[in-house]
C-alpha positions in Angstrom: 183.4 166.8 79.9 182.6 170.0 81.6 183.2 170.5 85.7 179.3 170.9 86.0 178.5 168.1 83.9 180.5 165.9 85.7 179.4 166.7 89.2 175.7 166.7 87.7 175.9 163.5 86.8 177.9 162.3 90.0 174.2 163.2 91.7 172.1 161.6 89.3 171.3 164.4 87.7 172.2 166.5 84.2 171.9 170.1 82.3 168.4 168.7 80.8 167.2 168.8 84.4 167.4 172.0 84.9 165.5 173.9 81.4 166.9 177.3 81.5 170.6 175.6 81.3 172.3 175.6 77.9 172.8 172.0 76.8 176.2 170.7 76.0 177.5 169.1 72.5 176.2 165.8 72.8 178.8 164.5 70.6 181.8 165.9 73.0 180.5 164.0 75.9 182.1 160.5 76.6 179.5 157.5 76.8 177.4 157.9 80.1 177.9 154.4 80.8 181.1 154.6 80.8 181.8 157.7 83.2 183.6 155.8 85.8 186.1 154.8 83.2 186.7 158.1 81.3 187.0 159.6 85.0 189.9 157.3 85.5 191.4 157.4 81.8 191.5 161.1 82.6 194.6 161.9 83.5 197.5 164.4 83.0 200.1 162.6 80.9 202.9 165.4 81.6 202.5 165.9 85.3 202.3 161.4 85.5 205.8 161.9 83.2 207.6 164.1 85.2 206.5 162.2 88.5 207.5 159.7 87.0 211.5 161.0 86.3 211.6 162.3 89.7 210.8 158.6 90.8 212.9 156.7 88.4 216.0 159.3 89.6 215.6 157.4 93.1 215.8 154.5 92.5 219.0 152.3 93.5 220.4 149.5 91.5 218.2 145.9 92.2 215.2 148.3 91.7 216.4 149.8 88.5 217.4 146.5 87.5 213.7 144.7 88.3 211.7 147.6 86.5 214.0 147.6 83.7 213.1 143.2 83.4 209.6 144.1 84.3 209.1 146.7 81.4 211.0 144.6 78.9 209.0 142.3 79.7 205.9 144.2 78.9 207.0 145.7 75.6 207.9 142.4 74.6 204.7 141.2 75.6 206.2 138.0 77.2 204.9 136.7 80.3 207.9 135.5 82.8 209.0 135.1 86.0 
Protein backbone atom coordinates (compact mmCIF):
# COMPACT_ATOMS: atom_id res chain seq x y z
CA UNK A 1 0.00 0.00 0.00
CA UNK A 2 1.22 3.38 -0.96
CA UNK A 3 2.87 5.87 1.94
CA UNK A 4 -0.21 8.27 1.41
CA UNK A 5 -2.69 5.67 1.41
CA UNK A 6 -1.55 4.44 4.47
CA UNK A 7 -1.39 7.61 6.45
CA UNK A 8 -4.88 8.57 4.78
CA UNK A 9 -6.42 5.94 6.13
CA UNK A 10 -4.59 6.16 9.67
CA UNK A 11 -6.95 9.56 9.81
CA UNK A 12 -10.04 8.16 8.70
CA UNK A 13 -9.72 9.29 5.55
CA UNK A 14 -8.75 7.97 1.72
CA UNK A 15 -7.77 9.16 -2.13
CA UNK A 16 -11.73 9.12 -2.88
CA UNK A 17 -11.89 12.04 -0.37
CA UNK A 18 -10.11 14.12 -2.01
CA UNK A 19 -11.64 14.07 -6.17
CA UNK A 20 -8.81 15.52 -8.02
CA UNK A 21 -6.49 12.59 -6.52
CA UNK A 22 -5.83 9.63 -8.86
CA UNK A 23 -7.28 6.50 -7.36
CA UNK A 24 -5.17 3.48 -6.56
CA UNK A 25 -5.59 -0.22 -8.01
CA UNK A 26 -8.12 -1.42 -5.87
CA UNK A 27 -6.98 -4.88 -6.32
CA UNK A 28 -3.31 -4.02 -4.88
CA UNK A 29 -4.65 -2.78 -1.65
CA UNK A 30 -4.79 -5.32 1.29
CA UNK A 31 -8.37 -5.69 2.99
CA UNK A 32 -9.20 -2.42 4.92
CA UNK A 33 -10.27 -4.33 7.67
CA UNK A 34 -7.46 -5.87 8.07
CA UNK A 35 -4.90 -2.80 8.01
CA UNK A 36 -3.62 -3.27 11.41
CA UNK A 37 -2.56 -6.73 10.50
CA UNK A 38 -0.94 -6.10 7.10
CA UNK A 39 0.85 -3.08 8.98
CA UNK A 40 2.35 -5.60 11.27
CA UNK A 41 2.85 -8.55 8.63
CA UNK A 42 4.90 -5.89 6.89
CA UNK A 43 8.06 -6.36 7.56
CA UNK A 44 11.65 -6.62 6.01
CA UNK A 45 12.57 -10.32 5.95
CA UNK A 46 16.39 -9.47 5.10
CA UNK A 47 17.12 -6.64 7.54
CA UNK A 48 14.86 -9.27 10.51
CA UNK A 49 17.67 -12.05 9.04
CA UNK A 50 20.63 -10.36 9.37
CA UNK A 51 19.56 -8.97 12.95
CA UNK A 52 18.90 -11.96 13.58
CA UNK A 53 22.78 -13.56 12.83
CA UNK A 54 24.15 -10.69 14.61
CA UNK A 55 22.03 -11.97 17.63
CA UNK A 56 22.40 -15.51 17.35
CA UNK A 57 26.56 -14.78 17.07
CA UNK A 58 26.11 -13.59 20.88
CA UNK A 59 24.79 -15.87 22.36
CA UNK A 60 26.68 -18.19 24.97
CA UNK A 61 26.17 -21.83 25.39
CA UNK A 62 22.69 -22.44 27.89
CA UNK A 63 21.14 -19.82 25.55
CA UNK A 64 22.19 -21.50 22.42
CA UNK A 65 21.29 -24.61 23.79
CA UNK A 66 17.42 -23.36 25.03
CA UNK A 67 16.69 -21.70 21.49
CA UNK A 68 18.05 -24.62 19.79
CA UNK A 69 15.16 -27.08 22.22
CA UNK A 70 12.76 -24.19 21.73
CA UNK A 71 12.90 -24.17 17.81
CA UNK A 72 13.05 -27.94 17.58
CA UNK A 73 10.39 -27.84 19.31
CA UNK A 74 8.40 -25.66 17.03
CA UNK A 75 9.38 -27.29 13.79
CA UNK A 76 8.37 -30.34 15.19
CA UNK A 77 5.29 -28.94 16.28
CA UNK A 78 5.46 -30.61 19.70
CA UNK A 79 4.41 -28.88 22.68
CA UNK A 80 6.97 -29.56 25.83
CA UNK A 81 8.44 -28.41 28.70
Amino acid sequence: MAKIEKQLLSCGKSLSDFPPMPQADKSLIPDKQNILIHEETNYNRHVLGEEHARLMSTMIAKQRGAYDTIMTRVNQNKPGQ
